[in-house]
Backbone as CSV, one residue per row, in Angstrom:
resi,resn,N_x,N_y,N_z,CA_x,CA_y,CA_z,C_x,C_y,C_z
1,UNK,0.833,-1.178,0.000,0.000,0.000,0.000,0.884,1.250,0.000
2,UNK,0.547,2.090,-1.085,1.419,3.568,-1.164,0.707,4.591,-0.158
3,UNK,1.701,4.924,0.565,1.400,6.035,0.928,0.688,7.223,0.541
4,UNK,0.317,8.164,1.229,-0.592,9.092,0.553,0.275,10.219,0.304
5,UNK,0.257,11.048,-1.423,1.245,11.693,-1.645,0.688,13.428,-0.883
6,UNK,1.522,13.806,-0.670,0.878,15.211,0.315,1.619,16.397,-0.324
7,UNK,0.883,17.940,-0.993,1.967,18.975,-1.168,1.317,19.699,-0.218
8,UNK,2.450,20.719,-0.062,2.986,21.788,0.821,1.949,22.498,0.484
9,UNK,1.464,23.412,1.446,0.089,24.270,1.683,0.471,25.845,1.129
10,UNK,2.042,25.916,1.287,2.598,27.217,0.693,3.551,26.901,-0.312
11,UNK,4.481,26.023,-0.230,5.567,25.983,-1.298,4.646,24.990,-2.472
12,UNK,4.079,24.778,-2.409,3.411,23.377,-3.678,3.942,22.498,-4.464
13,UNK,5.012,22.367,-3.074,5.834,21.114,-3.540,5.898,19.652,-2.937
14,UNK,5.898,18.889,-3.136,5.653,17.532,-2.609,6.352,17.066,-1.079
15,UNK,5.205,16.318,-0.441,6.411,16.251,1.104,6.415,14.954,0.952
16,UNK,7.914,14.196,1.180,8.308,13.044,1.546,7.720,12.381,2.344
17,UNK,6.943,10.801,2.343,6.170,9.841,3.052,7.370,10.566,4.582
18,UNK,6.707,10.468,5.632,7.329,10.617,7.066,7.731,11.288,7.429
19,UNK,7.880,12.988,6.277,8.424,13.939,6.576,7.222,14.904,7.079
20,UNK,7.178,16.252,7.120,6.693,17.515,7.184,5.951,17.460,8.092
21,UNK,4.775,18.610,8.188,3.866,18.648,9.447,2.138,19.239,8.872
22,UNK,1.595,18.983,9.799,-0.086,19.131,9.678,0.027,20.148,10.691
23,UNK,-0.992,21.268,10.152,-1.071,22.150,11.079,-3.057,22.835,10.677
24,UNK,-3.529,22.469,12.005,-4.672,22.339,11.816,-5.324,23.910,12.743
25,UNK,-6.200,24.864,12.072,-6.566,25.959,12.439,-7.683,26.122,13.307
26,UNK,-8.299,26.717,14.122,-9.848,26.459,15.147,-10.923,26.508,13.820
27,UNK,-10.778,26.845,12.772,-11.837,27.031,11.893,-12.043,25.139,11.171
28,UNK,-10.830,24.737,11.341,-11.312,23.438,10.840,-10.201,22.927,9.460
29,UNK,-9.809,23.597,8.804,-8.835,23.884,7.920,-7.482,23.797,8.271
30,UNK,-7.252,22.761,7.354,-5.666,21.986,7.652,-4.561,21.993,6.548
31,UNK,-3.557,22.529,6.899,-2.351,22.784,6.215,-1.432,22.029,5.903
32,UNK,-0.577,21.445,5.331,0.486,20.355,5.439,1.435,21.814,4.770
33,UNK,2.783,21.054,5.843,4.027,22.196,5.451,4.964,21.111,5.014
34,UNK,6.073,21.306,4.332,7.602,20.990,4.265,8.172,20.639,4.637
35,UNK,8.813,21.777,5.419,9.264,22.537,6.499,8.997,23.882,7.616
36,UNK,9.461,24.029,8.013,8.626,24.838,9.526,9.641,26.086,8.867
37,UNK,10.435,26.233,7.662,11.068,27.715,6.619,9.219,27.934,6.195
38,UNK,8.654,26.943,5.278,6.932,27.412,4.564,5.865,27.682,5.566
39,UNK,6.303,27.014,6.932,5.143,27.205,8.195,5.018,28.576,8.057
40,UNK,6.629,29.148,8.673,7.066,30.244,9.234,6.053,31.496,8.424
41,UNK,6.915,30.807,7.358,6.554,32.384,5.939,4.767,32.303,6.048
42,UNK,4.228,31.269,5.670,2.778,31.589,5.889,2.122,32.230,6.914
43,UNK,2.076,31.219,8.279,1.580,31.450,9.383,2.383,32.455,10.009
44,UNK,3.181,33.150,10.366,3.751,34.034,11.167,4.221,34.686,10.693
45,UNK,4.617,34.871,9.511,5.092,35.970,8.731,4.044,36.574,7.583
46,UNK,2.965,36.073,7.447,2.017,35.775,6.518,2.303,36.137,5.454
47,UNK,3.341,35.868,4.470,4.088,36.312,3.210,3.298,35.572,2.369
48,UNK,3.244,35.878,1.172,2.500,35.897,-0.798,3.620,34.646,-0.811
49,UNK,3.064,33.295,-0.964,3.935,32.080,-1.515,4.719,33.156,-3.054
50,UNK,3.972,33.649,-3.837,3.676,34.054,-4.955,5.048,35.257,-5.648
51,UNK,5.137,35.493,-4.294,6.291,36.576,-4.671,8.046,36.075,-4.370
52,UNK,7.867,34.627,-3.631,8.951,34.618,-3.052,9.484,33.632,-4.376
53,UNK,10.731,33.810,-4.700,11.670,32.928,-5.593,11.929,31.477,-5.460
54,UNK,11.793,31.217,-4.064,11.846,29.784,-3.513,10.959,28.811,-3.862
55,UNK,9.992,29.339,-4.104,8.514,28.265,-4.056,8.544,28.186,-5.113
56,UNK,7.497,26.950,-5.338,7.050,26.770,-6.664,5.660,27.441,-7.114
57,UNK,5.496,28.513,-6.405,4.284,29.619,-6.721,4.564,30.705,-6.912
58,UNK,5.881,30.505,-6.967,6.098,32.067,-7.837,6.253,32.813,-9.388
59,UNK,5.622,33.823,-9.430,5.192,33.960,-10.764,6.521,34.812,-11.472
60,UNK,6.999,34.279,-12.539,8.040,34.551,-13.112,7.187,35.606,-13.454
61,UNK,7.632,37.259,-13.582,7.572,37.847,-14.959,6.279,38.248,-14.053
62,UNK,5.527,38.323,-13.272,3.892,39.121,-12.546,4.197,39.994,-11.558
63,UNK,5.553,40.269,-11.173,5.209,41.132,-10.177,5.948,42.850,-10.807
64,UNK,5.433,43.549,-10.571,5.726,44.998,-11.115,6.728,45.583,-9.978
């Protein structure tokens, strides 16, 4: 039986079977991270996946 494949809630990149973390909100809505670098930037820094170079949500060529 395969594991269940999981991406990152900010970077939208794939997390390794046994790696990363679930991070679940009082509203009910659940996150899977990476690493606690994509926690950070979302949840406590609340940064645009979109603008940062790292992720795979960033838009080549959209930001002015």
């Amino acid at each position: 039986m395969m594991p269940e494949q999981r991406i990152c809630s900010f970077t939208n990149e794939e997390i390794e079977p046994g790696t990363g973390m679930m991070f679940v909100k009082r509203d009910g809505s659940v996150y899977w991270f990476k690493d606690s670098k994509s926690r950070k930037n979302m949840l406590k820094l609340k940064r645009n996946a979109r603008r940062l170079k790292w992720t795979r949500r960033y838009e080549k060529g959209g930001i002015n």
